[in-house]
mmCIF file of the N, C-alpha and C atoms, coordinates in Angstrom:
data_MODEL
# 
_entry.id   MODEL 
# 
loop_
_atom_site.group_PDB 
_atom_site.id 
_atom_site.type_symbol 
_atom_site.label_atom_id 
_atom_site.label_alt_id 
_atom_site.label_comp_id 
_atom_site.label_asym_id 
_atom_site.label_entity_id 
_atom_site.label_seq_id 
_atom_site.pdbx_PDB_ins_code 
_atom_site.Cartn_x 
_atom_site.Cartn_y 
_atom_site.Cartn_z 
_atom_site.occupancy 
_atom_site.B_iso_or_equiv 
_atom_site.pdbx_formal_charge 
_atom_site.auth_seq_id 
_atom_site.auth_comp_id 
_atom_site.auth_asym_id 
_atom_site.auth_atom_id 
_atom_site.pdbx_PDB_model_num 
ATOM 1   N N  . UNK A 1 1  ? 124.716 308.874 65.391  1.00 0.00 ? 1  UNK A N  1 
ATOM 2   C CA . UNK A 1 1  ? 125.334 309.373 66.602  1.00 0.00 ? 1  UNK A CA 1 
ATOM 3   C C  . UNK A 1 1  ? 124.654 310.657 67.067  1.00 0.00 ? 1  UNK A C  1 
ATOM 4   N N  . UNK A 1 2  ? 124.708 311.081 65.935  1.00 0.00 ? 2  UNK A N  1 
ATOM 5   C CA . UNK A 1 2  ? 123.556 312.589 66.367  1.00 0.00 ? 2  UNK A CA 1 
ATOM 6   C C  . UNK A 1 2  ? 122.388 312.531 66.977  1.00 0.00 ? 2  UNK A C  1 
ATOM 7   N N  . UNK A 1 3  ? 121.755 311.181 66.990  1.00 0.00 ? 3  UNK A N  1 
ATOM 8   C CA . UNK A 1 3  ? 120.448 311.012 67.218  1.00 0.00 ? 3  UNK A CA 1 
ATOM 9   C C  . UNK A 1 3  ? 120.764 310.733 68.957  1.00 0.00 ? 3  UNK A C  1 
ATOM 10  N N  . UNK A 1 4  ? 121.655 310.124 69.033  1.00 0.00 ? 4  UNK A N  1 
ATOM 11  C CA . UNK A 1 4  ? 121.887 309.595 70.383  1.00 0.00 ? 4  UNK A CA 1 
ATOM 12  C C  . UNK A 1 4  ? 122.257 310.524 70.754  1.00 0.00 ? 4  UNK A C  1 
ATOM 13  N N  . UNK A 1 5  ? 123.332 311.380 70.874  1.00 0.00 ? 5  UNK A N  1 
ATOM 14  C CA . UNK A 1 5  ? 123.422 312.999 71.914  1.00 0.00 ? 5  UNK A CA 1 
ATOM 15  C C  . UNK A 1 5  ? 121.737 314.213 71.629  1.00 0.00 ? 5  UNK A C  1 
ATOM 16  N N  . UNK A 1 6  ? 121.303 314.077 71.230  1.00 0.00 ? 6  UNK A N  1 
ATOM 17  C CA . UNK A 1 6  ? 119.947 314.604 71.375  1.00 0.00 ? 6  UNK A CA 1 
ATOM 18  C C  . UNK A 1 6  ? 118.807 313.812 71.764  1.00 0.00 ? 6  UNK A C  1 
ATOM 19  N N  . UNK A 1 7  ? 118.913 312.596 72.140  1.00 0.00 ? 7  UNK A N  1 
ATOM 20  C CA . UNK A 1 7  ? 118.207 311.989 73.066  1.00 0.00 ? 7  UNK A CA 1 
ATOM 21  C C  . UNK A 1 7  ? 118.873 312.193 74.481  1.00 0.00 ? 7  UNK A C  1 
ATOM 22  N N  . UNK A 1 8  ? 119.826 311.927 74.644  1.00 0.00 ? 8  UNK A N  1 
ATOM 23  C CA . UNK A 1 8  ? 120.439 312.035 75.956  1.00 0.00 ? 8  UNK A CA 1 
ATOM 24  C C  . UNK A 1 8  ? 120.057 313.732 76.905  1.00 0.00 ? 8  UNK A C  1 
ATOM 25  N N  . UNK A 1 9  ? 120.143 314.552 75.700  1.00 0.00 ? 9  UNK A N  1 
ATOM 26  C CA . UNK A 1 9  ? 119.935 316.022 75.411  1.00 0.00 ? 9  UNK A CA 1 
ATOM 27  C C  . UNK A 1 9  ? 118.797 316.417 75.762  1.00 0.00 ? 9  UNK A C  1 
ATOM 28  N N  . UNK A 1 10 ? 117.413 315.731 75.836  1.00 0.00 ? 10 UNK A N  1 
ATOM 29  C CA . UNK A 1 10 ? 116.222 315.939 75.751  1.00 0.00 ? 10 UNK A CA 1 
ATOM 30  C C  . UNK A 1 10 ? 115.794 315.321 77.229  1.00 0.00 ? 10 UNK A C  1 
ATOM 31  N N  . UNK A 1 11 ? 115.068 316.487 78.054  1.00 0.00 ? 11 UNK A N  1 
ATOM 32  C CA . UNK A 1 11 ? 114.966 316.132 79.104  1.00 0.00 ? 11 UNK A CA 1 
ATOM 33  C C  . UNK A 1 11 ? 113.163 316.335 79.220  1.00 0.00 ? 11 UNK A C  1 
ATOM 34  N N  . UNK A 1 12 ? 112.168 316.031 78.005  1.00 0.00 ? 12 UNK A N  1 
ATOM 35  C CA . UNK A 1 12 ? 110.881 315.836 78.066  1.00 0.00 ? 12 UNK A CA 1 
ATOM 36  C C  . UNK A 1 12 ? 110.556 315.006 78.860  1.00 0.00 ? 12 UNK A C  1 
ATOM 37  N N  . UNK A 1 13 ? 110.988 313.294 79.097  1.00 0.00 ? 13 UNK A N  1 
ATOM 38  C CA . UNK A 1 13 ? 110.756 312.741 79.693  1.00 0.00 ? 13 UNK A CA 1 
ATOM 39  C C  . UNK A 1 13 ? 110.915 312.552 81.215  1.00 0.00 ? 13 UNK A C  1 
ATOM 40  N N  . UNK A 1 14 ? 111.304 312.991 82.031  1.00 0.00 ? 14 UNK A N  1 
ATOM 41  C CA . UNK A 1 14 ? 112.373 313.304 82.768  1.00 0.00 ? 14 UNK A CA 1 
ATOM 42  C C  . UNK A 1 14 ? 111.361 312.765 84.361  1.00 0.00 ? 14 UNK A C  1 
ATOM 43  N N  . UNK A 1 15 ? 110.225 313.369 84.097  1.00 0.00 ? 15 UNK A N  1 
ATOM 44  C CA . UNK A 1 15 ? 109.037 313.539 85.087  1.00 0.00 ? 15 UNK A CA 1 
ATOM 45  C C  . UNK A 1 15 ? 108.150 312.158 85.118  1.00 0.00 ? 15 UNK A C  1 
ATOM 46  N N  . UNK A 1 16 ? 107.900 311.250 83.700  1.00 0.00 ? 16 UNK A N  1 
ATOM 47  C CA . UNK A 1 16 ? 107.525 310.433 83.511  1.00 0.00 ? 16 UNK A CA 1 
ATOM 48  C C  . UNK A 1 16 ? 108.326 309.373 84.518  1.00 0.00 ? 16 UNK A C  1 
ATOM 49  N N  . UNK A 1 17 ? 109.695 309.050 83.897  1.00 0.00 ? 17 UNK A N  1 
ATOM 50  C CA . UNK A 1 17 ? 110.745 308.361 84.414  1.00 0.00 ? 17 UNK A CA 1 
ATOM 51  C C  . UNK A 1 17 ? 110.673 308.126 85.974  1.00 0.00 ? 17 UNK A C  1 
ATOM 52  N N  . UNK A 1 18 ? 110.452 309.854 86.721  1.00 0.00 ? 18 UNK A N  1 
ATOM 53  C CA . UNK A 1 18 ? 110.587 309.564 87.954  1.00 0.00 ? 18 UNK A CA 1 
ATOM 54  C C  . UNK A 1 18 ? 109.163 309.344 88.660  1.00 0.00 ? 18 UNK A C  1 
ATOM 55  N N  . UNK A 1 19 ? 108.281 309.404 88.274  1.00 0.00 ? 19 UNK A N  1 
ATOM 56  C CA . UNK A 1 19 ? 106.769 309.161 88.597  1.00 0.00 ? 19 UNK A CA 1 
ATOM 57  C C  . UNK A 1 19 ? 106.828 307.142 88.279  1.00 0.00 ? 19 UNK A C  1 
ATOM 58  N N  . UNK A 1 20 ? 107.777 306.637 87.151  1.00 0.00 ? 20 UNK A N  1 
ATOM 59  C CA . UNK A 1 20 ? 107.357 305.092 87.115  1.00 0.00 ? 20 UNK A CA 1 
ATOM 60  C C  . UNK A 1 20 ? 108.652 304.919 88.358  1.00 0.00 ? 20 UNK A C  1 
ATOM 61  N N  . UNK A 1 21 ? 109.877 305.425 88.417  1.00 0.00 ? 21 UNK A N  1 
ATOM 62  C CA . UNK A 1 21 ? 110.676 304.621 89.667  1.00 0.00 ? 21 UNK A CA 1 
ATOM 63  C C  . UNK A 1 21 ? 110.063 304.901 91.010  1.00 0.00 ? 21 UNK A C  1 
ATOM 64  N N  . UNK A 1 22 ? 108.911 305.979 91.344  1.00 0.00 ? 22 UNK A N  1 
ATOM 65  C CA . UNK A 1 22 ? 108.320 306.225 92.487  1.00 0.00 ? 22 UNK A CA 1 
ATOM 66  C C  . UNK A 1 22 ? 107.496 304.921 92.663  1.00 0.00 ? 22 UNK A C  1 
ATOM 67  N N  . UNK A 1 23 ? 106.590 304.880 91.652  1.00 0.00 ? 23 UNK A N  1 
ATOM 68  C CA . UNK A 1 23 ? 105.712 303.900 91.471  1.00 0.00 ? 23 UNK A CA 1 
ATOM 69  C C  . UNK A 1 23 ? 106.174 302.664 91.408  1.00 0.00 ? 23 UNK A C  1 
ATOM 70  N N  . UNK A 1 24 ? 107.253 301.784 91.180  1.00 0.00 ? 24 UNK A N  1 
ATOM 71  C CA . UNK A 1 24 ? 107.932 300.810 91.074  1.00 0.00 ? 24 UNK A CA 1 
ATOM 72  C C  . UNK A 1 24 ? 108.209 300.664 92.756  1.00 0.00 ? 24 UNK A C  1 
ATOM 73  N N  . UNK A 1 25 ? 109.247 301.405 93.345  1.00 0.00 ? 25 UNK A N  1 
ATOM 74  C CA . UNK A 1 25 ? 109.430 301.670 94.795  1.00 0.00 ? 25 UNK A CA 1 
ATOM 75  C C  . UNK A 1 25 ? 107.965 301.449 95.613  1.00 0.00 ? 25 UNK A C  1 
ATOM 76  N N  . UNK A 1 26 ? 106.858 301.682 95.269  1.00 0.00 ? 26 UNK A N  1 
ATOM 77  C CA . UNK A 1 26 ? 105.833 301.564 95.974  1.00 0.00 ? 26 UNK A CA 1 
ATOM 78  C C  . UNK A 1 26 ? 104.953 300.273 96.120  1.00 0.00 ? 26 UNK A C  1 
ATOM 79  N N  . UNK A 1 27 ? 105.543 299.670 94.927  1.00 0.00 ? 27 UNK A N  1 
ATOM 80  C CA . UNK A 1 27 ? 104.834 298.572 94.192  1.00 0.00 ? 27 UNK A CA 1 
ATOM 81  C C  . UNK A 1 27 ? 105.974 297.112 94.743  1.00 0.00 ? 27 UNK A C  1 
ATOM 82  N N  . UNK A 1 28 ? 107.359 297.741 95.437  1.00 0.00 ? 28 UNK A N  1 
ATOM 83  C CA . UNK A 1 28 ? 108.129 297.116 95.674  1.00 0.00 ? 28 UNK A CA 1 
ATOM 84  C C  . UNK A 1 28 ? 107.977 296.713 97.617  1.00 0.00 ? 28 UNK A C  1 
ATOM 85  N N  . UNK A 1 29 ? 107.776 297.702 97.911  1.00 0.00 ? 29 UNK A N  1 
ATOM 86  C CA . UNK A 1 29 ? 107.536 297.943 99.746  1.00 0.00 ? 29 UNK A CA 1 
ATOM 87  C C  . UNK A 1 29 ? 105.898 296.863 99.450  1.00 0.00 ? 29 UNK A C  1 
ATOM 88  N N  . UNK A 1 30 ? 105.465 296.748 98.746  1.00 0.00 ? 30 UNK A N  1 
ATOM 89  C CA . UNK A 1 30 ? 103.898 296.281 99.100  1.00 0.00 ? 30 UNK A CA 1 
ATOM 90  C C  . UNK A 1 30 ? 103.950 295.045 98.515  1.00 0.00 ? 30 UNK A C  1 
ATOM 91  N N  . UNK A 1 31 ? 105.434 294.337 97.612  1.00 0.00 ? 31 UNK A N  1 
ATOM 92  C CA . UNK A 1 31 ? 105.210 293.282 97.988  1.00 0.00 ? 31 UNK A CA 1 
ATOM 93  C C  . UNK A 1 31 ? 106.058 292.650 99.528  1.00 0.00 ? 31 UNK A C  1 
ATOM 94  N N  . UNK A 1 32 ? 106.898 293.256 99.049  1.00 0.00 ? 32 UNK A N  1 
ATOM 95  C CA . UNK A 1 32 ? 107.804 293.068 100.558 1.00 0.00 ? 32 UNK A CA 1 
ATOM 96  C C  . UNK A 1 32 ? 106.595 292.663 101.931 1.00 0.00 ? 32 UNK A C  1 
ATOM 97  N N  . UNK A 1 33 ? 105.569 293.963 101.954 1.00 0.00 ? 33 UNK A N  1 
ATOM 98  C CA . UNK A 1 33 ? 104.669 293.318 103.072 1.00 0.00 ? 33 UNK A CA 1 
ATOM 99  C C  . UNK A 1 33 ? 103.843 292.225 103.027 1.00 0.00 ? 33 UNK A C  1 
ATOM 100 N N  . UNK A 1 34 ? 103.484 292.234 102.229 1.00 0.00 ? 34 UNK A N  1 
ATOM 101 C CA . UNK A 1 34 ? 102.611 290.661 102.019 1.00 0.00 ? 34 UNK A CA 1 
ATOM 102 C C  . UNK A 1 34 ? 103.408 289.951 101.586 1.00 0.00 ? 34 UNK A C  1 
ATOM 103 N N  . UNK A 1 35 ? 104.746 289.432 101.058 1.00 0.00 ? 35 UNK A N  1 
ATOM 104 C CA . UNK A 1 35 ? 105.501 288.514 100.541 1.00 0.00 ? 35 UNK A CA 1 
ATOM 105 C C  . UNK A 1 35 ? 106.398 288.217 102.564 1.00 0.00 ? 35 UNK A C  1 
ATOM 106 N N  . UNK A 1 36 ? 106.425 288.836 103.188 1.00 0.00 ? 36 UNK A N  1 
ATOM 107 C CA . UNK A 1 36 ? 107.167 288.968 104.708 1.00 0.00 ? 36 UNK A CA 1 
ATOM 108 C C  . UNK A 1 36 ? 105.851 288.226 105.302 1.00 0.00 ? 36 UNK A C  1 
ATOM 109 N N  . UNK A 1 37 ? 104.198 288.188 105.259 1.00 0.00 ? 37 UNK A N  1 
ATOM 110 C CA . UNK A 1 37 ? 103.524 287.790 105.969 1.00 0.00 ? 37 UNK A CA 1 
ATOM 111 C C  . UNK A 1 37 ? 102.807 289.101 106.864 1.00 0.00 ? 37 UNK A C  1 
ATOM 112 N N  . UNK A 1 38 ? 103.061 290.367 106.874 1.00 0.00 ? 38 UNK A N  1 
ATOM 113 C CA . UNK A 1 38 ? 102.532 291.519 107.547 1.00 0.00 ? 38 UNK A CA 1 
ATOM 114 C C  . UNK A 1 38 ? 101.340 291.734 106.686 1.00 0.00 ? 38 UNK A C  1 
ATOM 115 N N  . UNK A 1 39 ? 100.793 291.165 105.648 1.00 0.00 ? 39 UNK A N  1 
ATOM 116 C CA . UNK A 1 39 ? 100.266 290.935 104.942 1.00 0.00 ? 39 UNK A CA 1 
ATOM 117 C C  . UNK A 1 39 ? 98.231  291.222 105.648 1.00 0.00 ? 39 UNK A C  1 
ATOM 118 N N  . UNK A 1 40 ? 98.480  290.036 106.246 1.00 0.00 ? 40 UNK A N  1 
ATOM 119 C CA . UNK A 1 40 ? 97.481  289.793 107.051 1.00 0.00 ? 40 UNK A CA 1 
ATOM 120 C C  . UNK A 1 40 ? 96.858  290.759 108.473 1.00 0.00 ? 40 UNK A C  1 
ATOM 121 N N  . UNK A 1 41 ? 98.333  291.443 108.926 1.00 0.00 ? 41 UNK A N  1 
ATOM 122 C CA . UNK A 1 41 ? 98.543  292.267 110.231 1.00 0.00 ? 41 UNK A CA 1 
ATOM 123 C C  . UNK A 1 41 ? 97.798  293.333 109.757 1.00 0.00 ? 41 UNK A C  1 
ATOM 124 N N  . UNK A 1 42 ? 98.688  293.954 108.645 1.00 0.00 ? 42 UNK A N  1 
ATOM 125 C CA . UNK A 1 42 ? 98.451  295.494 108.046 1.00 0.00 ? 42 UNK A CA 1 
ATOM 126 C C  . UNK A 1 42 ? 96.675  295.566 107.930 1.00 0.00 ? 42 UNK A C  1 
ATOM 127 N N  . UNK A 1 43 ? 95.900  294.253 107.295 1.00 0.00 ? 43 UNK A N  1 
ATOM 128 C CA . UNK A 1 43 ? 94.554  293.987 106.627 1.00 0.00 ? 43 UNK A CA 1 
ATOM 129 C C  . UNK A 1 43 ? 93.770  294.096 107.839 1.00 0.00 ? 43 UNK A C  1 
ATOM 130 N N  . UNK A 1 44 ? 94.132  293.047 108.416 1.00 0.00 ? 44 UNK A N  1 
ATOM 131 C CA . UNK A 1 44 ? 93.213  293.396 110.223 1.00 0.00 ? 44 UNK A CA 1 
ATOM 132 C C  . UNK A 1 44 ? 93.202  294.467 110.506 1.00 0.00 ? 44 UNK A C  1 
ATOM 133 N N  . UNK A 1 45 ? 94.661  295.377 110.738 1.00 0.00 ? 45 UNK A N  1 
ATOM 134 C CA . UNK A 1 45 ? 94.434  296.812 111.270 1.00 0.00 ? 45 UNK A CA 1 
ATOM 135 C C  . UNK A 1 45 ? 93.878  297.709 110.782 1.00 0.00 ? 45 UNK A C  1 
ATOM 136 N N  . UNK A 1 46 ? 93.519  297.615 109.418 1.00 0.00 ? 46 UNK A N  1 
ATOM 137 C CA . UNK A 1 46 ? 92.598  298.524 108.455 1.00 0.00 ? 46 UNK A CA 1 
ATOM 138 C C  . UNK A 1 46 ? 91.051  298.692 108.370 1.00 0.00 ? 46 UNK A C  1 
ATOM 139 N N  . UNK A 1 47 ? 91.068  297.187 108.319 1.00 0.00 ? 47 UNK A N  1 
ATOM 140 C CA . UNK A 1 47 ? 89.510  296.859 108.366 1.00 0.00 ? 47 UNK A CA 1 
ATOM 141 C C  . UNK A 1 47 ? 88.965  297.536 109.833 1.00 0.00 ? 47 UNK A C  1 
ATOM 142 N N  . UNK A 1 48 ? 89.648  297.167 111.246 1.00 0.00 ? 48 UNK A N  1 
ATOM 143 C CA . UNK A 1 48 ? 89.918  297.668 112.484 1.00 0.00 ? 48 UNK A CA 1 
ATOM 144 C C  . UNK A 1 48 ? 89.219  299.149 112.519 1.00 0.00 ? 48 UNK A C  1 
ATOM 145 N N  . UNK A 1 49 ? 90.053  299.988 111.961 1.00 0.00 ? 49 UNK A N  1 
ATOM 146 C CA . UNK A 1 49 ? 89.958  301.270 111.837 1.00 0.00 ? 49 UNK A CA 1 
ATOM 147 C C  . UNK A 1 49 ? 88.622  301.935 110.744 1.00 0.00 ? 49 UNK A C  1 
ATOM 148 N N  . UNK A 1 50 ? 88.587  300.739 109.633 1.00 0.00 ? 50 UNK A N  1 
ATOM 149 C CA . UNK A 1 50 ? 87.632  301.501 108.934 1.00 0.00 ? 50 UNK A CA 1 
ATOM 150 C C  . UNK A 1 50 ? 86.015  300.974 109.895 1.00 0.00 ? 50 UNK A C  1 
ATOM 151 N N  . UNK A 1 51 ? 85.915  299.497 110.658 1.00 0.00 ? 51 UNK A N  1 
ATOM 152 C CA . UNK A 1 51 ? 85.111  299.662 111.416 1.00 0.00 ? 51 UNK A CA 1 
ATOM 153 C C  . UNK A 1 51 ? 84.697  300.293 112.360 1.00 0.00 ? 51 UNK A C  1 
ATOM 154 N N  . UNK A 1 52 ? 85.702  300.986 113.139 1.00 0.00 ? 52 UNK A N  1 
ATOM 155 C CA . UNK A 1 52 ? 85.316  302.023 113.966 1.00 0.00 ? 52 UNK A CA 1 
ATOM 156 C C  . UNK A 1 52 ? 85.183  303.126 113.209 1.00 0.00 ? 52 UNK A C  1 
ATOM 157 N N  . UNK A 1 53 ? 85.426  303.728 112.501 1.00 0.00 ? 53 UNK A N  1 
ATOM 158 C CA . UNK A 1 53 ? 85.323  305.223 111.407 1.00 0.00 ? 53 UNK A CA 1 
ATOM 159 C C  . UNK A 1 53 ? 83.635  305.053 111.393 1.00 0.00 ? 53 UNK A C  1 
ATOM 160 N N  . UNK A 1 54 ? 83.175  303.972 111.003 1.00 0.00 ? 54 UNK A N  1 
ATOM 161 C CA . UNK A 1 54 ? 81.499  303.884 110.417 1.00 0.00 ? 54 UNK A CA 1 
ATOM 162 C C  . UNK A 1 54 ? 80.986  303.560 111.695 1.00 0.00 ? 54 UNK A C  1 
ATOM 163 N N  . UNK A 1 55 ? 81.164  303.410 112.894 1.00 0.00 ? 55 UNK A N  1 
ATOM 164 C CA . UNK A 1 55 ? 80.493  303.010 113.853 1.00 0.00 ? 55 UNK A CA 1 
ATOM 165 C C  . UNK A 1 55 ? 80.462  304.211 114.823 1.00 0.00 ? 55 UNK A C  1 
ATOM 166 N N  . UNK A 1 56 ? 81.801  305.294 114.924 1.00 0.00 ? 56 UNK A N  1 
ATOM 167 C CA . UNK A 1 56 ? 81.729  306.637 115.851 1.00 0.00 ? 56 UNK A CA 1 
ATOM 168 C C  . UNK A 1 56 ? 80.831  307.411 115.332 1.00 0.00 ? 56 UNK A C  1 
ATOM 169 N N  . UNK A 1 57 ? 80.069  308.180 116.562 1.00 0.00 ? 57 UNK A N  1 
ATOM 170 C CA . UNK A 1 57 ? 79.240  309.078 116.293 1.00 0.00 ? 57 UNK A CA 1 
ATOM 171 C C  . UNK A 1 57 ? 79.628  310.399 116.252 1.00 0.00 ? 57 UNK A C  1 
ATOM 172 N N  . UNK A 1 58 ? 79.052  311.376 115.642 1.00 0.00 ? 58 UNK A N  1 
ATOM 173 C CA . UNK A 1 58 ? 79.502  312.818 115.438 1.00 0.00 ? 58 UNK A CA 1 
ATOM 174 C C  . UNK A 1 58 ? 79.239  313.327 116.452 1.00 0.00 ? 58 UNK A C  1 
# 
């Protein structure tokens, strides 16, 4: 029992925890877009943008 109120007690992990539910949440929205079909939208508009980025002149 002791072991369990000094785990509960111990807040080392604390930063880990919320860095994997950030990362989970992020990993969750990105299937949502490609599992919805925006999949394809989002990819066009990227490629879009990174072709004009390499094609404008300074």
């Amino acid at each position: 029992m002791k072991a369990v109120k000094n785990f509960i007690k111990d807040e080392s992990g604390i930063e880990t925890i919320e860095y994997a539910i950030i990362a989970a949440i992020v990993a969750a929205v990105a299937l949502l877009i490609y599992g919805v079909g925006w999949g394809g939208s989002v990819q066009n508009t990227l490629k879009n943008a990174a072709a004009q980025s390499t094609t404008a002149t300074l």
